[in-house]
C-alpha positions as CSV (number, residue, x, y, z in Angstrom):
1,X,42.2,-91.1,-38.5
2,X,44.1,-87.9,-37.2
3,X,46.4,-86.0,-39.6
4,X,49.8,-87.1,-38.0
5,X,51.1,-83.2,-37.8
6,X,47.9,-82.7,-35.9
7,X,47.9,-85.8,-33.8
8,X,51.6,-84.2,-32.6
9,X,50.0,-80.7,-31.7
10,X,47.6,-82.3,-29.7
11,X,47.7,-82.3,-25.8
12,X,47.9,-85.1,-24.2
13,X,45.0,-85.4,-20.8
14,X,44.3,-88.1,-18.5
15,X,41.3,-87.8,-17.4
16,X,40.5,-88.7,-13.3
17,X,37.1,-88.5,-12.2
18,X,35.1,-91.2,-10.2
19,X,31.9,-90.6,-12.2
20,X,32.1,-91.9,-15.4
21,X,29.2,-89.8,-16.8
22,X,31.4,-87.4,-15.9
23,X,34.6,-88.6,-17.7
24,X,32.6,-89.3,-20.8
25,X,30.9,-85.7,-20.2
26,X,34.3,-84.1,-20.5
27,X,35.6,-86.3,-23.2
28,X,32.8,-85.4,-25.4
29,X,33.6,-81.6,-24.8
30,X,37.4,-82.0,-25.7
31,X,37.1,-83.8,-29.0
32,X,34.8,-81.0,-30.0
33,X,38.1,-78.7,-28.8
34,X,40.0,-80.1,-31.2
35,X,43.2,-80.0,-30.0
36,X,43.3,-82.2,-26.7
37,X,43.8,-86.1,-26.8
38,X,42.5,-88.4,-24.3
39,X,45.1,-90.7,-23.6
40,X,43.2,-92.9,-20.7
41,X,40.9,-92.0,-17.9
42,X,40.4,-93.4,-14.2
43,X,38.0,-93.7,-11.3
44,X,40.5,-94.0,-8.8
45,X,43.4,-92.5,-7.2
46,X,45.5,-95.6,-6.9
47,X,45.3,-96.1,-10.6
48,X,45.3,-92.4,-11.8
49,X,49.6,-92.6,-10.6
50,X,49.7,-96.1,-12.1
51,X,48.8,-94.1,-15.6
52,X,50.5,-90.8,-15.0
53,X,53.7,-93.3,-14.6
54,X,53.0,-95.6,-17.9
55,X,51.6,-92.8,-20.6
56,X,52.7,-89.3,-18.8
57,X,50.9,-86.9,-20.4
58,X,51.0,-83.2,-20.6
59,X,47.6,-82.3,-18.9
60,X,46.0,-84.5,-15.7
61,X,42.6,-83.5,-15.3
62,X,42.2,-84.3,-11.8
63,X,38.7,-84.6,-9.2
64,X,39.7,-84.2,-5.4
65,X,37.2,-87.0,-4.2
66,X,38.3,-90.4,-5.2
67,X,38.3,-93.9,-3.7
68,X,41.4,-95.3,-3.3
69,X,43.5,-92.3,-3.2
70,X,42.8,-88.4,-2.5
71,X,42.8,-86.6,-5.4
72,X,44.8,-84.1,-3.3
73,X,47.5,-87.0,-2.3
74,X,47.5,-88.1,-5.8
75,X,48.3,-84.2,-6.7
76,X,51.0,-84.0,-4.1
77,X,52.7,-87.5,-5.4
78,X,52.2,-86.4,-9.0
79,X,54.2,-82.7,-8.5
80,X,56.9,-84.6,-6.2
81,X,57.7,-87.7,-9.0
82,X,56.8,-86.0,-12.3
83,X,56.9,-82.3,-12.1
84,X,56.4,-82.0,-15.8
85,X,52.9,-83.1,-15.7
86,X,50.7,-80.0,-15.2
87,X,47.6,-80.7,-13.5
88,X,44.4,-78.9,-13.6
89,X,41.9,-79.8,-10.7
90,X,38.4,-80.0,-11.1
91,X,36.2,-80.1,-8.2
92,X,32.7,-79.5,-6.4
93,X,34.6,-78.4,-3.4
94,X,35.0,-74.1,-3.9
95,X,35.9,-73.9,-0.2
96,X,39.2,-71.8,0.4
97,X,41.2,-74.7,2.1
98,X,40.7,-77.2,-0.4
99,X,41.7,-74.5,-3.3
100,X,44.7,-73.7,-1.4
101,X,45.8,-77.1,-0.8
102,X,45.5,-78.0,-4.2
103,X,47.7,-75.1,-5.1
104,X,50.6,-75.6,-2.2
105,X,50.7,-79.1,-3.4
106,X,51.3,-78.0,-7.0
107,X,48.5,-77.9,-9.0
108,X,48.2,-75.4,-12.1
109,X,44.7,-74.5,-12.1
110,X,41.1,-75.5,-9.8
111,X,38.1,-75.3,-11.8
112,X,34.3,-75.8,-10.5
113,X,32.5,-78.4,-11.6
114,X,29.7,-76.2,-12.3
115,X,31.7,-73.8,-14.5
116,X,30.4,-72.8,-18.1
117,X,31.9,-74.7,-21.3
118,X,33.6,-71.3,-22.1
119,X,35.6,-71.4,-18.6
120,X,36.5,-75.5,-19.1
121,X,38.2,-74.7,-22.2
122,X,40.2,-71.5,-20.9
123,X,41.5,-73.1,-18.2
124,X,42.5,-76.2,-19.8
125,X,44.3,-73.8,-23.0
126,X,45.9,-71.8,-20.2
127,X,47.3,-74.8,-18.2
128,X,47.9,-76.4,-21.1
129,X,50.2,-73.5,-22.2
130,X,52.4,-73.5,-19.4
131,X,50.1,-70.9,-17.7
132,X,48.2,-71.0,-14.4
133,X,44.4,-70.9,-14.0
134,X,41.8,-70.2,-11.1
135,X,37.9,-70.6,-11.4
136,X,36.4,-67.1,-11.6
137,X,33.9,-68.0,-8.8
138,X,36.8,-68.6,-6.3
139,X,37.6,-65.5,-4.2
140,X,41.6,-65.2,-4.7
141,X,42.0,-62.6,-2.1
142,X,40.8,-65.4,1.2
143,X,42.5,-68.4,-1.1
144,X,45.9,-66.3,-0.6
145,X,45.1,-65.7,3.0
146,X,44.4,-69.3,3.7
147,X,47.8,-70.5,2.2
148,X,50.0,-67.8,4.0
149,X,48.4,-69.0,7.0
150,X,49.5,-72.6,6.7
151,X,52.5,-71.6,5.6
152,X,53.7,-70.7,8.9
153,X,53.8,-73.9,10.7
154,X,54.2,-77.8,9.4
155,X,49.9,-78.4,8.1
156,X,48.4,-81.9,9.6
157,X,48.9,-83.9,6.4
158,X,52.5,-83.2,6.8
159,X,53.0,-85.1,10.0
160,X,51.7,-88.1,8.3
161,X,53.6,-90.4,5.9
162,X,52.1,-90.7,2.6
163,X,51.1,-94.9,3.0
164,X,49.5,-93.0,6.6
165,X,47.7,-90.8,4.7
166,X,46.4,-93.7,2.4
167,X,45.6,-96.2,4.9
168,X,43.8,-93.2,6.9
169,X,41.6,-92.5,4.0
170,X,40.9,-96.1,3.5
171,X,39.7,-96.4,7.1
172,X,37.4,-93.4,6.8
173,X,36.1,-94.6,3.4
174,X,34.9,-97.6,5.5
175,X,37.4,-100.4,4.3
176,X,38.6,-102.7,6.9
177,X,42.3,-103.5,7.5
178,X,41.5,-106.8,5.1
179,X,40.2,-104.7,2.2
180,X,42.5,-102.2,2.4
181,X,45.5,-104.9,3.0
182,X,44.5,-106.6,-0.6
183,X,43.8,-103.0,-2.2
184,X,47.5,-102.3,-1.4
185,X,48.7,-105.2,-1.5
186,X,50.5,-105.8,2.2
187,X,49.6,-107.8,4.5
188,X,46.6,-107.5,7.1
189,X,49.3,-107.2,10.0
190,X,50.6,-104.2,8.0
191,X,47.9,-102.3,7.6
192,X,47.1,-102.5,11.9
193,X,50.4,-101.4,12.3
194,X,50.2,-98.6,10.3
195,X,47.0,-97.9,11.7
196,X,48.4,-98.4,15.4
197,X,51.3,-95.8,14.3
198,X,48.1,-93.3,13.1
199,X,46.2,-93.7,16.2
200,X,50.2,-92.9,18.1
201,X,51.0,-90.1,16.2
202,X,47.8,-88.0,16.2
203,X,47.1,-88.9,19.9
204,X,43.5,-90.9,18.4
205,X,42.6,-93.9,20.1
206,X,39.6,-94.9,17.7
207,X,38.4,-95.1,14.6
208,X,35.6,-92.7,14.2
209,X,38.1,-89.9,15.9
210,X,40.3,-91.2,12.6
211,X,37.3,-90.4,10.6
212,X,36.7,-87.1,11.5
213,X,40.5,-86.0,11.4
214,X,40.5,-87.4,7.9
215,X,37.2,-85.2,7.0
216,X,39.1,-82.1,9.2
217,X,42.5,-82.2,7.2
218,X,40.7,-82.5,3.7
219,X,40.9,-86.3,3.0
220,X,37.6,-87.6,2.2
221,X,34.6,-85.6,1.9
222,X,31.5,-85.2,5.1
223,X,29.2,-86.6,3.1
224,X,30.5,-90.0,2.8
């Protein structure tokens, strides 16, 4: 059992990742840190804000692809409702736009997957500490460029509601408008009229153009 002056030092991380090897991998690695508490893990973006709501911990240790939700929707909810929660991003994805996304939307830190143990621990002690962390691999200098540039003009994500953006990653993951009606709970009706609104706003007037908008603007991954 922990000593209950340490238990009160520790950090408290959620853990999101939708590989559970992975989850354990990392969970293993903090207990030999010492000083970070898992509090709960997930698989899924849907759930991840369910748990950020119920335990709200210090640290969210957060994957970009997820089913369910974006990890970078999930972010973007996450720095909007509890601002408090600093969130440290860890990804397979070292391209510019997605590290600049993942910034803008209000994330701490982005950290490779393939980083070395010595880098996971810095960058978890410095977002932990209030500080701000970015992989070494990751070239600042375009990352800065990137986000100046979409800072001139409204981005694509931002024309779309956030249950748009949902249902739009839904579609592309392959779910049809019953599976994604019960995963949200609405009604089938719902869902094709959020999808009819989609398919309005961006000027799309098919699903696989829906797809590869959702692949363009960051939502789900090519490779799917």
């Amino acid at each position: 059992m922990l000593n209950p002056i340490n238990a009160q030092n520790k950090k408290r991380i959620l853990l999101v990742d939708d590989h559970s090897l992975m989850r354990a991998g990392i969970r293993a690695l903090l207990d030999e840190f010492g000083d970070f508490e898992v509090i709960g893990e997930s698989g899924n973006g849907i759930e991840a804000l369910e748990l950020v709501r119920k335990f709200m911990p210090d640290l969210l240790l957060l994957d970009i692809s997820l089913p369910g939700l974006n990890g970078l929707e999930v972010l973007r909810q996450i720095s909007q409702q509890h601002p408090d929660v600093r969130v440290l991003m860890l990804s397979m994805h070292a391209g510019s736009e997605y590290v600049a996304r993942a910034l803008s939307f209000g994330a701490s830190g982005y950290l490779l997957k393939d980083s070395a143990f010595d880098e996971l621990a810095a960058a978890l002690h410095a977002v932990a500490g209030g500080r701000d962390y970015l992989c070494t691999a990751i070239d600042t200098e375009t990352v800065q460029r990137f986000i100046h540039s979409t800072q001139q003009g409204q981005s694509e994500q931002e024309i779309l509601t956030p249950r748009q953006r949902q249902i739009l990653q839904q579609i592309a993951e392959g779910f049809g408008p019953r599976d994604i009606a019960e995963s949200l709970n609405v009604s089938v009706k719902t869902v094709e009229a959020h999808r009819a609104q989609l398919m309005e706003r961006l000027g799309i007037h098919h699903v696989p153009g829906l797809v590869r908008f959702a692949i363009r603007i960051g939502l789900v991954s090519p490779d799917l």
